[in-house]
PyMOL Python script that loads the backbone (N, CA, C, O; Angstrom):
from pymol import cmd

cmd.read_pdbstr("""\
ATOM      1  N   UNK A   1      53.450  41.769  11.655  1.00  0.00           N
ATOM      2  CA  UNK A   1      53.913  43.122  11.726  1.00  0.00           C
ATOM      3  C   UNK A   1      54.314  43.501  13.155  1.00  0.00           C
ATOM      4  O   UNK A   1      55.179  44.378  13.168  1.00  0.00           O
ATOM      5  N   UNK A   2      53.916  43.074  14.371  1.00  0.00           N
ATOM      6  CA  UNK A   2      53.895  43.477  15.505  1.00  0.00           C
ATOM      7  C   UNK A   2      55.429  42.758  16.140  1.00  0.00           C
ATOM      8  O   UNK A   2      56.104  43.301  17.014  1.00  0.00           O
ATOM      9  N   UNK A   3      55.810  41.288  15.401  1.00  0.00           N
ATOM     10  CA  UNK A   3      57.020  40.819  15.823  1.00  0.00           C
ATOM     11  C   UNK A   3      57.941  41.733  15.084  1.00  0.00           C
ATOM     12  O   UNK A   3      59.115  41.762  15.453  1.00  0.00           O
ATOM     13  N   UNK A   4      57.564  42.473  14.099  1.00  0.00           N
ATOM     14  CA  UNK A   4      59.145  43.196  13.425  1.00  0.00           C
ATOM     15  C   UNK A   4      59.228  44.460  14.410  1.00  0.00           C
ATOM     16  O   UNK A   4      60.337  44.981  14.527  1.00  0.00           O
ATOM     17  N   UNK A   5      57.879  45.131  15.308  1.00  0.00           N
ATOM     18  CA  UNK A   5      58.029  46.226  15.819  1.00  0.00           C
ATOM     19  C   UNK A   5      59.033  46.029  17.269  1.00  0.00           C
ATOM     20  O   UNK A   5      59.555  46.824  18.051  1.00  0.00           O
ATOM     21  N   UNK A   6      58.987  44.581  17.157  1.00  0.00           N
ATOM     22  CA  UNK A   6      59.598  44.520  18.580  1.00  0.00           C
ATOM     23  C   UNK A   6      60.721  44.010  18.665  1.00  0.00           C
ATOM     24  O   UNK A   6      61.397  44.059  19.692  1.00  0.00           O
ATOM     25  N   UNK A   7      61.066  43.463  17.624  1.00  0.00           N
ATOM     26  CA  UNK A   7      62.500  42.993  17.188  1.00  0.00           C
ATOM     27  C   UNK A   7      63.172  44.481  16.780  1.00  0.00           C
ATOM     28  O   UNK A   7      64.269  44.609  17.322  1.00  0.00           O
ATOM     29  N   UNK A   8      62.853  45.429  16.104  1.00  0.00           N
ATOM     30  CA  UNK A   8      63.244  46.441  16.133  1.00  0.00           C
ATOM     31  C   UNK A   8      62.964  46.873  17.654  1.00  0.00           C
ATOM     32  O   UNK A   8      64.116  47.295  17.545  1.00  0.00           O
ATOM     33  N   UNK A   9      62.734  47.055  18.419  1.00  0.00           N
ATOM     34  CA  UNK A   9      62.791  47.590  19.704  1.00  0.00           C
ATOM     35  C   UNK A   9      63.745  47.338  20.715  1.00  0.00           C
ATOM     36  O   UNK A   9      64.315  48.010  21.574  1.00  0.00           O
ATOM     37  N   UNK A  10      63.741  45.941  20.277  1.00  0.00           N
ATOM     38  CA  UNK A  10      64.650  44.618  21.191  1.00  0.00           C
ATOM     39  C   UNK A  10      66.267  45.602  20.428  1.00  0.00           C
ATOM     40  O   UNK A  10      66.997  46.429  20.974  1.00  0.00           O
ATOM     41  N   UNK A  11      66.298  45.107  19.219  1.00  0.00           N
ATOM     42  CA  UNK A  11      67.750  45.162  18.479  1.00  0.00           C
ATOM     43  C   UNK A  11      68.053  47.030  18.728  1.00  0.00           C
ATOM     44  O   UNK A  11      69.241  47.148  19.030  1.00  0.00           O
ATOM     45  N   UNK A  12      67.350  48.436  18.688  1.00  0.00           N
ATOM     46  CA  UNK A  12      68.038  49.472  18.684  1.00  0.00           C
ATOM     47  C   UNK A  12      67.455  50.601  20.310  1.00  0.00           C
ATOM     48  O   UNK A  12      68.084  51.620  20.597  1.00  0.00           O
ATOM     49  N   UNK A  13      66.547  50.256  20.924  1.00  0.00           N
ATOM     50  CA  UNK A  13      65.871  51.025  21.884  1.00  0.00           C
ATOM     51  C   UNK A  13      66.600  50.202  23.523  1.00  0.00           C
ATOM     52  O   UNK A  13      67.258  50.825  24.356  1.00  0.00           O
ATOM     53  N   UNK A  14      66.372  49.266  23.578  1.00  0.00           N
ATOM     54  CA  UNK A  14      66.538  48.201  24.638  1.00  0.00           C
ATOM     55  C   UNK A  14      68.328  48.661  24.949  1.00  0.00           C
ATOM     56  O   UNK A  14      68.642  49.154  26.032  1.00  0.00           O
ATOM     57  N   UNK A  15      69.370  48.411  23.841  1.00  0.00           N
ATOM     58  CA  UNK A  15      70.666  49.108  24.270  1.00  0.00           C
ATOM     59  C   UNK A  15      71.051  50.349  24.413  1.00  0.00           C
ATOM     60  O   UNK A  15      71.952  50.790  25.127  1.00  0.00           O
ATOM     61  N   UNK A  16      70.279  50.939  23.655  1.00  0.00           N
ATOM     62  CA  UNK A  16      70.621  52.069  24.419  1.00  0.00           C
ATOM     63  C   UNK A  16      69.944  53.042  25.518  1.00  0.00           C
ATOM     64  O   UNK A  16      70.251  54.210  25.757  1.00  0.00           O
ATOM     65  N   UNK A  17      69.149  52.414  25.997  1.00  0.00           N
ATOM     66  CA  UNK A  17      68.362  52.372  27.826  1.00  0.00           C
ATOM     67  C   UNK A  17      69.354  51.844  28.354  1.00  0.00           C
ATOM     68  O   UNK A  17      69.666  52.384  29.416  1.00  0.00           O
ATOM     69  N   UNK A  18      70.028  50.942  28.024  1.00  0.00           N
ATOM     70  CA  UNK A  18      70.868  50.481  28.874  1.00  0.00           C
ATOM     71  C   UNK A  18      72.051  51.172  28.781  1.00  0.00           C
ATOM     72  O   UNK A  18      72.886  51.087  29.682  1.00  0.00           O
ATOM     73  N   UNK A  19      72.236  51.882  27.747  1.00  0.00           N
ATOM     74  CA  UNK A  19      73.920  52.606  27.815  1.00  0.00           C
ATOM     75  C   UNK A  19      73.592  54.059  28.445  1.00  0.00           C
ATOM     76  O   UNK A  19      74.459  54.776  28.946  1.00  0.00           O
ATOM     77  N   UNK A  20      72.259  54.387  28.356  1.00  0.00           N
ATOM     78  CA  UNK A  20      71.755  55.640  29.237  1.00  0.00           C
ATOM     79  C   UNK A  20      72.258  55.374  30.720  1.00  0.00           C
ATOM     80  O   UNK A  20      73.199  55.987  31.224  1.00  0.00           O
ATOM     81  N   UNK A  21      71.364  54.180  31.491  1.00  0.00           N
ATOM     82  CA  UNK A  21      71.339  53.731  32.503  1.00  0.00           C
ATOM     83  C   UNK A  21      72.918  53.575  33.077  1.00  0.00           C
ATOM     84  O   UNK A  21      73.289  53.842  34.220  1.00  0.00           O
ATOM     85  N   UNK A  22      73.529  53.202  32.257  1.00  0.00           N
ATOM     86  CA  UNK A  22      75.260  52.528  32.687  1.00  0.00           C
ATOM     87  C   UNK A  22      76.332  54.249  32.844  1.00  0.00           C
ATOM     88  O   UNK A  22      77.322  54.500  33.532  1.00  0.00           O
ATOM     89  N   UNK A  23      75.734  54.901  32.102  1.00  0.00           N
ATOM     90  CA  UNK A  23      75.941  56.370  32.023  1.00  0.00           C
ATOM     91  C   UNK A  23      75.791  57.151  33.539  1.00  0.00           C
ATOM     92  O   UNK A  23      76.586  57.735  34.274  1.00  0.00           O
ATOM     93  N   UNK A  24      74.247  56.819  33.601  1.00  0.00           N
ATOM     94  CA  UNK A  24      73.821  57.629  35.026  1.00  0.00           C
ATOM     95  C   UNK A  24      74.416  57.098  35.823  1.00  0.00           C
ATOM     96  O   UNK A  24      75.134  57.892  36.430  1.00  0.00           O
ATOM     97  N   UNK A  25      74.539  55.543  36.346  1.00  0.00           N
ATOM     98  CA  UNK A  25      75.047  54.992  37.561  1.00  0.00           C
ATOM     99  C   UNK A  25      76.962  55.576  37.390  1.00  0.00           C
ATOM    100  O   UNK A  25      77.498  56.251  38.269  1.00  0.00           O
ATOM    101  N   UNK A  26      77.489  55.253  36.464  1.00  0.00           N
ATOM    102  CA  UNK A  26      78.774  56.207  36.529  1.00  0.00           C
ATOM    103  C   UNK A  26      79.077  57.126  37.148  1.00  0.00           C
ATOM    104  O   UNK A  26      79.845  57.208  38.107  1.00  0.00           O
ATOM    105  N   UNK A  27      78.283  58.146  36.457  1.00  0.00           N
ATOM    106  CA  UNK A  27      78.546  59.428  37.013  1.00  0.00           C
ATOM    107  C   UNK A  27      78.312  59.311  38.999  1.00  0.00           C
ATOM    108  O   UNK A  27      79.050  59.852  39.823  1.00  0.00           O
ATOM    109  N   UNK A  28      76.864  58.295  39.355  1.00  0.00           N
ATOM    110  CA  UNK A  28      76.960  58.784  40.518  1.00  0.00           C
ATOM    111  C   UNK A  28      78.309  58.336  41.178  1.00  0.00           C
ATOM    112  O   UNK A  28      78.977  59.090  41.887  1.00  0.00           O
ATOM    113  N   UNK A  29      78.635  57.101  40.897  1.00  0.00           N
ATOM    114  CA  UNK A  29      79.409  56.441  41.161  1.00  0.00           C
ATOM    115  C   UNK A  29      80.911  57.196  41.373  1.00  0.00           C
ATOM    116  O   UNK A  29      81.659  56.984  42.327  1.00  0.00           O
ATOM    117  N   UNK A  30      81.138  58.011  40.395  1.00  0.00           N
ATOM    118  CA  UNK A  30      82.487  58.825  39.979  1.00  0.00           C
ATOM    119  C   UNK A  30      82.362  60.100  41.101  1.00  0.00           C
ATOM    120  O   UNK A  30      83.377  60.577  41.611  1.00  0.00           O
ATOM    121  N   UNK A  31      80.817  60.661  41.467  1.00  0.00           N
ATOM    122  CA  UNK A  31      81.042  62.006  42.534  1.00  0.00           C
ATOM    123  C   UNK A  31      80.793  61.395  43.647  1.00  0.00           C
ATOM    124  O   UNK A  31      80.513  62.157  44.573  1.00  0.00           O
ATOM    125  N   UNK A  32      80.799  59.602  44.030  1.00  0.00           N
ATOM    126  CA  UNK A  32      81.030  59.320  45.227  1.00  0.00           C
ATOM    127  C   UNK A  32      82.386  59.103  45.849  1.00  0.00           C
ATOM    128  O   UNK A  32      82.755  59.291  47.008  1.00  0.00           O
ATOM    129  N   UNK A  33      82.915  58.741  44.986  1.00  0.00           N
ATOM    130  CA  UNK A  33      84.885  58.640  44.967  1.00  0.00           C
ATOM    131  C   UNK A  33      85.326  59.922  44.908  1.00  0.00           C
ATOM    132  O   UNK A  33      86.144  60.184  45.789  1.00  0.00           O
ATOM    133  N   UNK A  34      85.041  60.876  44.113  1.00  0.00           N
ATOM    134  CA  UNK A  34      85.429  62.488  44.853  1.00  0.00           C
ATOM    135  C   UNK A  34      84.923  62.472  46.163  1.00  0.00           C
ATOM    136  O   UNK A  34      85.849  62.291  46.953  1.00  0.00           O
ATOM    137  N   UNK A  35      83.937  62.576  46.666  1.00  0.00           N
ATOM    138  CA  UNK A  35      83.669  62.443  47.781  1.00  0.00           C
ATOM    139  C   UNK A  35      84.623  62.034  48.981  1.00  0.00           C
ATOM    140  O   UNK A  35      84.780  62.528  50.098  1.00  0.00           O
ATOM    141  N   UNK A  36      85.226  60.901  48.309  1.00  0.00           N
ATOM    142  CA  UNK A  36      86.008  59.976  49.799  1.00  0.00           C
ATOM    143  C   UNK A  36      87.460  60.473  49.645  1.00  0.00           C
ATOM    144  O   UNK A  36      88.238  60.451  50.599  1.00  0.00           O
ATOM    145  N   UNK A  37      87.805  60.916  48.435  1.00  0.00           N
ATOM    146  CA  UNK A  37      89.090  61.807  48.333  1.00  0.00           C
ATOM    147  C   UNK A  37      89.006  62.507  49.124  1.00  0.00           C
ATOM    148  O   UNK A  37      89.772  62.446  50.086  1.00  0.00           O
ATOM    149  N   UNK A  38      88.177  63.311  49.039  1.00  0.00           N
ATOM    150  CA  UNK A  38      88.251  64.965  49.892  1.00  0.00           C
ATOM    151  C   UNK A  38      88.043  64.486  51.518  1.00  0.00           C
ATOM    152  O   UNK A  38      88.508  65.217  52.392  1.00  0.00           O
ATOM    153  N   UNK A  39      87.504  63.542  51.799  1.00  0.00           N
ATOM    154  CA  UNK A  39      87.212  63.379  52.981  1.00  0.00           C
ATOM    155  C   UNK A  39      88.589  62.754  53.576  1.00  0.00           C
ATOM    156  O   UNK A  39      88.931  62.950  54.742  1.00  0.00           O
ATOM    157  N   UNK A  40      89.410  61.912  52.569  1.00  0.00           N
ATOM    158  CA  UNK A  40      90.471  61.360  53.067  1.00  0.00           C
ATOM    159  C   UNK A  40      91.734  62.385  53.403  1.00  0.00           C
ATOM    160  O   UNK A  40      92.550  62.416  54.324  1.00  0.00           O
ATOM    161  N   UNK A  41      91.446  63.468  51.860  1.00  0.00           N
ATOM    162  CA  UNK A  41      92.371  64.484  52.257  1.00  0.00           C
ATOM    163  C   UNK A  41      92.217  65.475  53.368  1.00  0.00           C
ATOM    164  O   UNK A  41      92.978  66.417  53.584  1.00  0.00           O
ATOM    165  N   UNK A  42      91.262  65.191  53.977  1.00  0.00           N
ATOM    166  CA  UNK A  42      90.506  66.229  54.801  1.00  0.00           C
ATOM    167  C   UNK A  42      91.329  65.679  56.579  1.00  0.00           C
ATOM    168  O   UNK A  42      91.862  66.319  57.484  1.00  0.00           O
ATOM    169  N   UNK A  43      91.059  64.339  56.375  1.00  0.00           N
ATOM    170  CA  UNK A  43      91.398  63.633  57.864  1.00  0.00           C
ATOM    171  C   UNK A  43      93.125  64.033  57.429  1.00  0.00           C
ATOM    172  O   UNK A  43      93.865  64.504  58.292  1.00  0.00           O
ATOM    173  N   UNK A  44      93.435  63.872  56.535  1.00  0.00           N
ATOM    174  CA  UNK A  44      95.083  63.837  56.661  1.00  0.00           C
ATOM    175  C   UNK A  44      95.096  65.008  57.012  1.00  0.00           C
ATOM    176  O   UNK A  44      95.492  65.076  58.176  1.00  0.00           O
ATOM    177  N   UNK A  45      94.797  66.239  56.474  1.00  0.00           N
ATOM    178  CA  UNK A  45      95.207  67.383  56.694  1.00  0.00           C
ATOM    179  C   UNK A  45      95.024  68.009  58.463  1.00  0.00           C
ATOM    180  O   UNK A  45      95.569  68.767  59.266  1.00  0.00           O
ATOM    181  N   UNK A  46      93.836  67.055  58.326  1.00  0.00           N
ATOM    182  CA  UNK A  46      93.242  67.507  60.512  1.00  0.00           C
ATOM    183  C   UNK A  46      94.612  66.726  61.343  1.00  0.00           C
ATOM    184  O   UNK A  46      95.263  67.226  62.260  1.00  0.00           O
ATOM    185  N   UNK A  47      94.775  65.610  60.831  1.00  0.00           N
ATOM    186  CA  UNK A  47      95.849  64.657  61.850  1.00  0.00           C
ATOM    187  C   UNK A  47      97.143  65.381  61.673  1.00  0.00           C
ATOM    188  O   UNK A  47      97.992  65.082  62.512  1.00  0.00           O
ATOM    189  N   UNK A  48      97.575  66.475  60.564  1.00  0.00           N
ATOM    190  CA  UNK A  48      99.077  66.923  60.362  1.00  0.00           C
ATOM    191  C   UNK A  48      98.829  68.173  61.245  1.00  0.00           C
ATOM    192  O   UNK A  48      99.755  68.554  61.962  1.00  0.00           O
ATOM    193  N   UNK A  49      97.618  68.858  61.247  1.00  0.00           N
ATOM    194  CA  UNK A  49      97.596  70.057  62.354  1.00  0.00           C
ATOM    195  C   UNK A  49      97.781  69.643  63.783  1.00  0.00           C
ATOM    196  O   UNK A  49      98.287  70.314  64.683  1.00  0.00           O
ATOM    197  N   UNK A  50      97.253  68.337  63.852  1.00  0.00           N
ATOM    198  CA  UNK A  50      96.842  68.500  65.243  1.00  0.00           C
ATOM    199  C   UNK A  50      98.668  67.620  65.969  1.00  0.00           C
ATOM    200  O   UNK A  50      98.922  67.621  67.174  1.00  0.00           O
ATOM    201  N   UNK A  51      99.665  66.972  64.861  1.00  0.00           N
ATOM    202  CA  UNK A  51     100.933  66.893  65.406  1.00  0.00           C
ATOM    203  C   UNK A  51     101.197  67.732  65.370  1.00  0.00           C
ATOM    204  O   UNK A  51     101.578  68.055  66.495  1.00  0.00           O
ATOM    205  N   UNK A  52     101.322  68.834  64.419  1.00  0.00           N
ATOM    206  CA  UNK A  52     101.680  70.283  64.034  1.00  0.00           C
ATOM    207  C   UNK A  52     101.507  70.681  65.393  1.00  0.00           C
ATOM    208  O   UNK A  52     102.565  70.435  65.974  1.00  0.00           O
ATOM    209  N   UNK A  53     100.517  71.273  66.319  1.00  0.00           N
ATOM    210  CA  UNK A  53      99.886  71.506  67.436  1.00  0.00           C
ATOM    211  C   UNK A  53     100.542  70.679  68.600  1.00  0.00           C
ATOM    212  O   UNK A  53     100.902  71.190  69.660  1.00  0.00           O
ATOM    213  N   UNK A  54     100.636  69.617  68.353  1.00  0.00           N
ATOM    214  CA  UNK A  54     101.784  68.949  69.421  1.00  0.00           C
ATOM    215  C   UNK A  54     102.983  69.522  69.380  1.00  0.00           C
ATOM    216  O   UNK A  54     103.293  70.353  70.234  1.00  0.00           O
ATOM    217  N   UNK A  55     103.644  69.241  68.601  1.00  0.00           N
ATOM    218  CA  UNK A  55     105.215  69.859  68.206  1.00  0.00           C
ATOM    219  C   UNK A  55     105.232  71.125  68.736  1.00  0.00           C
ATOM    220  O   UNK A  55     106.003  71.490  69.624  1.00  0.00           O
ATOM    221  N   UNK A  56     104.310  71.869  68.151  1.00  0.00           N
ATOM    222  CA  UNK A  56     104.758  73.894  68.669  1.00  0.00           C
ATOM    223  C   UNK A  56     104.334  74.547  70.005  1.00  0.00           C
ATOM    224  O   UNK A  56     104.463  75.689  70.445  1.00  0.00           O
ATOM    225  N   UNK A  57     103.574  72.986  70.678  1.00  0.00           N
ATOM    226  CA  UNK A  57     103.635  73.398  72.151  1.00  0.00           C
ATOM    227  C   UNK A  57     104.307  73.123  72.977  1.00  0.00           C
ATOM    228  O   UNK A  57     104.379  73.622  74.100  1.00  0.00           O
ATOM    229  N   UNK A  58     105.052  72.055  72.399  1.00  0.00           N
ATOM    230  CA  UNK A  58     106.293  71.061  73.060  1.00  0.00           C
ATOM    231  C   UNK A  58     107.365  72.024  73.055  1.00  0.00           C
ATOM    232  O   UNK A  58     107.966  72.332  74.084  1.00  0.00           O
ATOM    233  N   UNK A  59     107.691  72.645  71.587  1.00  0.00           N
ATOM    234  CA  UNK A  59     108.783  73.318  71.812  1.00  0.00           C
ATOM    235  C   UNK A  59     108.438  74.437  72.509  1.00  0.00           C
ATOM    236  O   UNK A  59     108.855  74.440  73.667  1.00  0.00           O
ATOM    237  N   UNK A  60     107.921  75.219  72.229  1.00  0.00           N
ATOM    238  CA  UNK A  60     107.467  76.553  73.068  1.00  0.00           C
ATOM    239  C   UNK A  60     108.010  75.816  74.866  1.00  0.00           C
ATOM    240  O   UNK A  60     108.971  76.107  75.578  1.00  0.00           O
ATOM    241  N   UNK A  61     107.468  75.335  74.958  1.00  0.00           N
ATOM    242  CA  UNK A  61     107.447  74.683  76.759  1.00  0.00           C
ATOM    243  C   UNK A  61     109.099  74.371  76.930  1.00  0.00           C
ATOM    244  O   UNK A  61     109.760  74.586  77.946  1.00  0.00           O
ATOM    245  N   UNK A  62     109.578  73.811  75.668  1.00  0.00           N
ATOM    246  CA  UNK A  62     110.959  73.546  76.043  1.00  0.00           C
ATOM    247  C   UNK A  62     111.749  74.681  75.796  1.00  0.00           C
ATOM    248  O   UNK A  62     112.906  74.654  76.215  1.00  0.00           O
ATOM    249  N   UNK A  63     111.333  75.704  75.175  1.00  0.00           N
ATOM    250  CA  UNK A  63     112.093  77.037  74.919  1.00  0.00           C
ATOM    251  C   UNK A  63     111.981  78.178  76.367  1.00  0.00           C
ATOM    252  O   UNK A  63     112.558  79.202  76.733  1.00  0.00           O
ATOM    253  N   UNK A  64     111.068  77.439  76.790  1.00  0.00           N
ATOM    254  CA  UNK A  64     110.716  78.297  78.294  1.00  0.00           C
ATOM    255  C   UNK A  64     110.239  79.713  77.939  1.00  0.00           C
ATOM    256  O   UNK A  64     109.946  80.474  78.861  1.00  0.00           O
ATOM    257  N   UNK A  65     110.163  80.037  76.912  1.00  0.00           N
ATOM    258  CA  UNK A  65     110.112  81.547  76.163  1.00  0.00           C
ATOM    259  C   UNK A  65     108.603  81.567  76.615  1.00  0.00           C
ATOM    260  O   UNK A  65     108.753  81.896  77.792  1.00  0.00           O
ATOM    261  N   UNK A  66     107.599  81.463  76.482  1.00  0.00           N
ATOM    262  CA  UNK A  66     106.136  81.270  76.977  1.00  0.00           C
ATOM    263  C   UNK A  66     105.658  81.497  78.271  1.00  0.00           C
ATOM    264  O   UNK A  66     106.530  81.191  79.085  1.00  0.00           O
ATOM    265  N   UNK A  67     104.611  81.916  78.812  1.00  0.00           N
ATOM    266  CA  UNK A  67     103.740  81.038  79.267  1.00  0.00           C
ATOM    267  C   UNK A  67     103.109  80.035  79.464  1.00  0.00           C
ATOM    268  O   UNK A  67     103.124  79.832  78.250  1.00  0.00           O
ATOM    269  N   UNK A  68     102.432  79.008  79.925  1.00  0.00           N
ATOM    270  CA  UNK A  68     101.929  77.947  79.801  1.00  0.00           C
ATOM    271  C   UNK A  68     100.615  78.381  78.634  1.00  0.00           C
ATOM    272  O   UNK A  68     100.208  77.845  77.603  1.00  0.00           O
ATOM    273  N   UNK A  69     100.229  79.598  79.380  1.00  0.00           N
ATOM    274  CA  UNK A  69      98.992  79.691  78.938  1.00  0.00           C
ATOM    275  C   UNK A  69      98.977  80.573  77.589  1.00  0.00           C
ATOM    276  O   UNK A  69      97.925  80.802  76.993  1.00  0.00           O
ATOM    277  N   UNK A  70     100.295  81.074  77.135  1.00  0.00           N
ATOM    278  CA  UNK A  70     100.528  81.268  75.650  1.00  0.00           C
ATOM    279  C   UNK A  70     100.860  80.323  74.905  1.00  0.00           C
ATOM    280  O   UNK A  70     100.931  80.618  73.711  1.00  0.00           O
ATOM    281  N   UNK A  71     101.097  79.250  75.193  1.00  0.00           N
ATOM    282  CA  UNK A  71     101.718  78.171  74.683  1.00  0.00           C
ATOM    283  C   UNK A  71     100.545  77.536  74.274  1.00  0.00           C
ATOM    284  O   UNK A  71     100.595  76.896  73.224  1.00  0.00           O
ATOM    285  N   UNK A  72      99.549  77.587  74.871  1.00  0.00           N
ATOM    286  CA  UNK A  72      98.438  76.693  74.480  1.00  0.00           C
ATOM    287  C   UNK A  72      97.638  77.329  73.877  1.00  0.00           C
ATOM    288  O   UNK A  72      96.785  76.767  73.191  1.00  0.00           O
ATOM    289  N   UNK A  73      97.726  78.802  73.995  1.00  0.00           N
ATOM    290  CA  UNK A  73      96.526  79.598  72.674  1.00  0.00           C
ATOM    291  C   UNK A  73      97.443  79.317  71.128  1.00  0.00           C
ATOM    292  O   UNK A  73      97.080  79.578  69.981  1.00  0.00           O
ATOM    293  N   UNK A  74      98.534  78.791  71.533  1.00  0.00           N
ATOM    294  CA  UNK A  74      99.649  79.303  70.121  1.00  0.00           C
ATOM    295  C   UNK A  74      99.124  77.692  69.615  1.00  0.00           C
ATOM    296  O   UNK A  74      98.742  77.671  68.445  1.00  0.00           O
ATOM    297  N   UNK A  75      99.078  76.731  70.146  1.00  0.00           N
ATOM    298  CA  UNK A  75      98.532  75.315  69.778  1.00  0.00           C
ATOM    299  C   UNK A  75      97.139  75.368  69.514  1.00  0.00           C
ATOM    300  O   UNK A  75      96.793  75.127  68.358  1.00  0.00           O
ATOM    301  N   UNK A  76      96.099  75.689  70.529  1.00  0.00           N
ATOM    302  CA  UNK A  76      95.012  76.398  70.078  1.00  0.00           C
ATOM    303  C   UNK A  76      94.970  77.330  68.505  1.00  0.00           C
ATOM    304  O   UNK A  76      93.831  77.170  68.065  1.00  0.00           O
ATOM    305  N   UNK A  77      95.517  77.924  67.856  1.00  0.00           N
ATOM    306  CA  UNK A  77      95.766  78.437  66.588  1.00  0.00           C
ATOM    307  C   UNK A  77      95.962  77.645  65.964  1.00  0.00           C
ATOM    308  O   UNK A  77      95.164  77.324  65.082  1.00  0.00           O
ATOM    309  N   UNK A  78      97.213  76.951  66.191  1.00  0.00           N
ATOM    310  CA  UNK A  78      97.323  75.702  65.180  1.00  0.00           C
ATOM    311  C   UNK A  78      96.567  74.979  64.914  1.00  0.00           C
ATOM    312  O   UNK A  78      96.372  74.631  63.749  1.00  0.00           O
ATOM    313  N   UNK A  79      95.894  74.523  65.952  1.00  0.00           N
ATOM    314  CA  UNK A  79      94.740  73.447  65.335  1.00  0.00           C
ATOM    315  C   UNK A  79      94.052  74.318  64.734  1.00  0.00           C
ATOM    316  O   UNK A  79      94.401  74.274  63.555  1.00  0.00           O
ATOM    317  N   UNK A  80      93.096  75.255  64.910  1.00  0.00           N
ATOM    318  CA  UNK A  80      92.330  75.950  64.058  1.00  0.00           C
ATOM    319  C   UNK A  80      92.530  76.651  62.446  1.00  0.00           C
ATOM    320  O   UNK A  80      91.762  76.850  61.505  1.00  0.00           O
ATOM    321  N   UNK A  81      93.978  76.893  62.697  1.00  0.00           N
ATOM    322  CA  UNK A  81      93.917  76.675  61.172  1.00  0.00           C
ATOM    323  C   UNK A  81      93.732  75.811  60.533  1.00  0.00           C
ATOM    324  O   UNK A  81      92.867  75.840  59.658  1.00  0.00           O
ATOM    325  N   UNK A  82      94.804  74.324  60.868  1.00  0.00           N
ATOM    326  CA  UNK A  82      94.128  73.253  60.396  1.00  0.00           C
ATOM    327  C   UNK A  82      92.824  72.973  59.977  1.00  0.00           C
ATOM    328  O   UNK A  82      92.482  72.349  58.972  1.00  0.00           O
ATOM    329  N   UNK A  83      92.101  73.509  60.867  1.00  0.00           N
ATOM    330  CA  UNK A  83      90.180  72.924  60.555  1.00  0.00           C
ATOM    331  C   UNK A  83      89.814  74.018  59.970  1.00  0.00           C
ATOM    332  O   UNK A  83      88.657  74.302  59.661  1.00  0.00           O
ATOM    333  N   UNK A  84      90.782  74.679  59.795  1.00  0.00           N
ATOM    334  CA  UNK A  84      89.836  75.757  57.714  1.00  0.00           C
ATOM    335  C   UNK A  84      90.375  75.199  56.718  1.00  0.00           C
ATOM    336  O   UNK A  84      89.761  75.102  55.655  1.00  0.00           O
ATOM    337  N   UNK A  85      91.590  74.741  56.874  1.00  0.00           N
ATOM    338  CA  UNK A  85      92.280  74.412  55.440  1.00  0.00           C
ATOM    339  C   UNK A  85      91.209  72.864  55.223  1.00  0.00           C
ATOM    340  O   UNK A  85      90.810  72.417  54.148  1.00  0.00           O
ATOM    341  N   UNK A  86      90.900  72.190  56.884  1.00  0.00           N
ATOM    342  CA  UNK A  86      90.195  70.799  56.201  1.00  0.00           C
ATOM    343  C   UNK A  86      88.770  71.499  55.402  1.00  0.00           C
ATOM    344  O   UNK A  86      88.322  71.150  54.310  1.00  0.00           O
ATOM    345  N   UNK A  87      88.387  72.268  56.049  1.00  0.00           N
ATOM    346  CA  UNK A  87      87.304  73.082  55.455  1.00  0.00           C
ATOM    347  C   UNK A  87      87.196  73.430  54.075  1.00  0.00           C
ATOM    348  O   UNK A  87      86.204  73.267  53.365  1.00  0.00           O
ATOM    349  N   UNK A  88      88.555  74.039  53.676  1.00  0.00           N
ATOM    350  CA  UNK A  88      89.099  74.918  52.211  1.00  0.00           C
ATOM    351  C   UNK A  88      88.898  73.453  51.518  1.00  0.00           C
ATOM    352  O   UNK A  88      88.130  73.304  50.567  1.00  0.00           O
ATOM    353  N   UNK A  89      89.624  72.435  52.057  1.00  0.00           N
ATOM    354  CA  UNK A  89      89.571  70.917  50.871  1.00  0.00           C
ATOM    355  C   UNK A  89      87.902  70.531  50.594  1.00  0.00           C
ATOM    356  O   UNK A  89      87.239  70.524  49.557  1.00  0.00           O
ATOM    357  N   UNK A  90      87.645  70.298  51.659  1.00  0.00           N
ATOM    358  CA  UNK A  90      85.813  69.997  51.594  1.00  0.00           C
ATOM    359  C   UNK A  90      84.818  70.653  51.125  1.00  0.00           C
ATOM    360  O   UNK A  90      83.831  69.945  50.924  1.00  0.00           O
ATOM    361  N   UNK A  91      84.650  72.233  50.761  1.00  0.00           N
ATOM    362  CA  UNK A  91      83.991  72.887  50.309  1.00  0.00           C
ATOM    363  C   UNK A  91      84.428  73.839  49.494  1.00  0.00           C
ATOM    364  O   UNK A  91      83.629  74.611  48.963  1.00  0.00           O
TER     365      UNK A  91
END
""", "prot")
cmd.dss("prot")
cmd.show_as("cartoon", "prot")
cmd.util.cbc("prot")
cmd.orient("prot")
């Protein structure tokens, strides 16, 4: 009697612990790859501000229209928006 309790155990309990188990590791698995999305979209979005931020101080300087020292709060802005929008992706 005790080999049929465990052959029944073996044949319907044993797979599906394991399809539980294959379940949980998924999921973590699946909100670690969101994870590296957002982080990837996050660096792209910081590296496009911070040319963004190159470019609009370059021109400003070549437009002569500026100050030096408006020119660089106006790049100063730029980057900082940048690092909310990486913010807005990440959280």
């Amino acid at each position: 009697m005790n080999t049929v309790g465990i052959g029944n155990w073996i044949r319907y309990v044993a797979p599906a612990a394991a399809a539980a188990t294959l379940v949980l590791v998924s999921g973590t698995a699946l909100a670690a790859t969101e994870q590296s999305q957002q982080r990837q979209q996050g660096r792209a979005t910081n590296q496009a501000a911070k040319h963004e931020a190159r470019s609009t101080k370059q021109d400003c300087r070549a437009d002569n229209q500026k100050s030096n020292a408006q020119c660089r709060q106006d790049k100063r802005d730029t980057k900082q928006e940048g690092r909310q929008d990486k913010r807005d992706i990440k959280y």
